[in-house]
C-alpha positions in Angstrom: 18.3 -63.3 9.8 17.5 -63.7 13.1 21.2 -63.4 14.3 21.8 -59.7 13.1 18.8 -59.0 15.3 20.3 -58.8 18.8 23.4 -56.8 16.6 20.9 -53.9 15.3 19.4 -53.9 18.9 22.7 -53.5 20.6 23.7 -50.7 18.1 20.9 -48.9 18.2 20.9 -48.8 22.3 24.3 -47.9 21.4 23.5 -45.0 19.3 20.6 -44.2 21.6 23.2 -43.7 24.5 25.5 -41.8 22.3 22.6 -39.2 21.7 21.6 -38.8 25.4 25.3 -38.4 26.6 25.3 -35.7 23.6 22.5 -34.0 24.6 23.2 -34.1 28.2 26.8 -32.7 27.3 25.1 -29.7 25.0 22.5 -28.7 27.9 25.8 -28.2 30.4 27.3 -26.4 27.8 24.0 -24.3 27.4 23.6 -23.8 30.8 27.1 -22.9 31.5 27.1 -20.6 28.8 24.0 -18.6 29.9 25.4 -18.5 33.2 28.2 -16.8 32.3 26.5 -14.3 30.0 24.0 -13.5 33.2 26.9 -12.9 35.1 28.2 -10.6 32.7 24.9 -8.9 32.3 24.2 -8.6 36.2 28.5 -8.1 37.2 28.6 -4.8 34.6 26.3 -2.7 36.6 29.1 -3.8 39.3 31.7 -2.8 37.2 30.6 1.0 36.8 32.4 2.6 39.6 33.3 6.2 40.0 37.3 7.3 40.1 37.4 10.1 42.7 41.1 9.8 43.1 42.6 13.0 41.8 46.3 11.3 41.5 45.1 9.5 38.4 43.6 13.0 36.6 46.8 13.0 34.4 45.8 9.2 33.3 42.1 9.9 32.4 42.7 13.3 30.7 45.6 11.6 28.4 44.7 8.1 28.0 41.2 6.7 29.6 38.7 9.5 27.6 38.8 8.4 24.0 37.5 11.8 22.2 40.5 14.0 23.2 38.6 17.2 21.3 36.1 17.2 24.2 39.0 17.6 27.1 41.0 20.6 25.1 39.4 22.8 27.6 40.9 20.5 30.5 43.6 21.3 31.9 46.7 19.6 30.5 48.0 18.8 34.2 46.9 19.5 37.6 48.0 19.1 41.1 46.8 15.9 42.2 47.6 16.9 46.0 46.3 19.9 46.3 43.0 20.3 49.0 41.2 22.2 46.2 40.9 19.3 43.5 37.8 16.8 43.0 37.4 14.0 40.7 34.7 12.2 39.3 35.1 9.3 36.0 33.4 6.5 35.1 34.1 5.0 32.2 31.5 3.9 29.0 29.2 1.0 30.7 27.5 -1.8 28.8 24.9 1.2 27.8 28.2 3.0 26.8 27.2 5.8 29.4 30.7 8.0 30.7 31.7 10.9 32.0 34.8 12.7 33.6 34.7 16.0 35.9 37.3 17.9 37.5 36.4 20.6 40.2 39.1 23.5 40.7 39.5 26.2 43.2 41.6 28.9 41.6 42.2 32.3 42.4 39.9 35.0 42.1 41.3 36.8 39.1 42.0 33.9 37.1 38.1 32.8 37.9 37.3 35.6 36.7 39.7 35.8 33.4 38.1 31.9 32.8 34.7 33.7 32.9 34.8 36.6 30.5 36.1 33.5 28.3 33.8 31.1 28.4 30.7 33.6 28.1 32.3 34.3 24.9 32.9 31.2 23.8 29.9 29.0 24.7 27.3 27.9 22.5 24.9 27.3 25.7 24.5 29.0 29.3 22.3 27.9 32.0 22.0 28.9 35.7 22.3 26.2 37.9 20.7 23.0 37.3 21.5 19.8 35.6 21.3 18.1 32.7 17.5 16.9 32.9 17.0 20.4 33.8 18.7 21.7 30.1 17.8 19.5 28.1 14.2 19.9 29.1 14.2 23.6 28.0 12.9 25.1 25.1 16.1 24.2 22.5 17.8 22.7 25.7 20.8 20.7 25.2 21.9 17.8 28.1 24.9 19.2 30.2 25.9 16.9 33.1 25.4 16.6 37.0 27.2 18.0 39.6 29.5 14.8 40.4 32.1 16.4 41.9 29.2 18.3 44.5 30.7 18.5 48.3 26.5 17.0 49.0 24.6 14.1 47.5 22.5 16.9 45.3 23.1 16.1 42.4 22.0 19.9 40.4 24.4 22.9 40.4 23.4 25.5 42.8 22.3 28.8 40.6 25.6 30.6 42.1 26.9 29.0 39.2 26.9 29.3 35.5 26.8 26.4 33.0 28.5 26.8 29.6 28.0 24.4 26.9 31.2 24.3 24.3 29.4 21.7 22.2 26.9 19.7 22.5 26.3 16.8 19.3 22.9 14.5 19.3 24.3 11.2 17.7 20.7 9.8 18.4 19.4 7.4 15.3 15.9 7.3 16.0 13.3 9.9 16.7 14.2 9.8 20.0 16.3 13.2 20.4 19.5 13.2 22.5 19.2 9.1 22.8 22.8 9.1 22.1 25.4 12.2 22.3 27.8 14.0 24.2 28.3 17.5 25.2 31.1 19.4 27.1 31.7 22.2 29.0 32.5 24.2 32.1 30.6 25.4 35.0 31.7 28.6 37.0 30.7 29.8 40.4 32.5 33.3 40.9 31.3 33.4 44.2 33.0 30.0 45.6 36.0 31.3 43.2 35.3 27.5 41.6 35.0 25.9 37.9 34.0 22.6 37.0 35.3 21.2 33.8 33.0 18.1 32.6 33.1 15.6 29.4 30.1 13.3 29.1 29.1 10.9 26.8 25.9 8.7 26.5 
């Protein structure tokens, strides 16, 4: 009997050592693992970067936004070079946030042919403001902010006029507009301007 003693000992300080290199091995993997999800939690936030190149309009408009019905007002193309053209896209975020924005000088006539339009059309009009501003009103509806603005303001000035072509709450909760998207134009007949925006939240 007593010579399976040292036998059981040595196996169990085997097993014993098995179990610590296990654990050891499990608690790198653990910490490696969190790691890398903090880094994708903290690197997303990095990640979210505005697109003000106007060359790549073409490849948002007909392959980046995913909901193609909300850029039917867009423009099909436009001319990336010209002096008059500013972007502004960010794609969905980790909080699935996005918008795209396109501000056009055009003539004078056709700003206002684009106007008698959209006044007809829209299912919303505001007067400057932005989309805190809107959807704060009595049966306000979000709109966007003025991305594309020459400033760091980040409200439309009241020269111009907002007009909602939809505008869907996809909220599940009590919470109203927690989740949604709206689209639109905005028009400033004075600056001869319009601003065609898609946004999602």
């Amino acid at each position: 009997m007593k010579r399976y003693l040292p036998i059981k000992s040595a196996a169990s300080a085997q097993l014993t050592k098995v179990a610590i290199i296990a654990l050891i091995l499990l608690g790198g993997a653990g910490m490696v693992g969190a790691g890398f999800v903090f880094k994708q939690a903290f690197s997303n936030s990095k990640e979210t970067q505005i697109v003000n190149d106007p060359s790549r309009y073409t490849e948002i408009r007909h392959k980046l936004w995913l909901n193609q019905n909300q850029l039917k007002h867009f423009p099909a193309d436009i001319s990336a070079h010209s002096p008059n053209v500013f972007l502004a896209y960010s794609p969905a975020s980790s909080q699935g946030n996005s918008f795209f924005q396109v501000r056009l000088k055009l003539p004078n006539q056709q700003i206002k042919k684009l106007l008698s339009e959209y006044r007809t059309i829209a299912k919303y009009r505001y007067r400057g403001g932005n989309t805190n501003d809107h959807a704060n009103l009595s049966n306000g509806v979000p709109t966007t902010f003025f991305y594309t603005s020459d400033s760091q303001e980040d409200s439309f000035p009241v020269s111009y006029e907002i007009f909602v072509l939809d505008a869907r709450d996809r909220s599940n909760s009590d919470f109203k507009w927690n989740h949604g998207n709206s689209y639109g134009v905005a028009i400033d007949s004075s600056a001869s301007e319009i601003v065609y925006w898609a946004e999602e939240w």
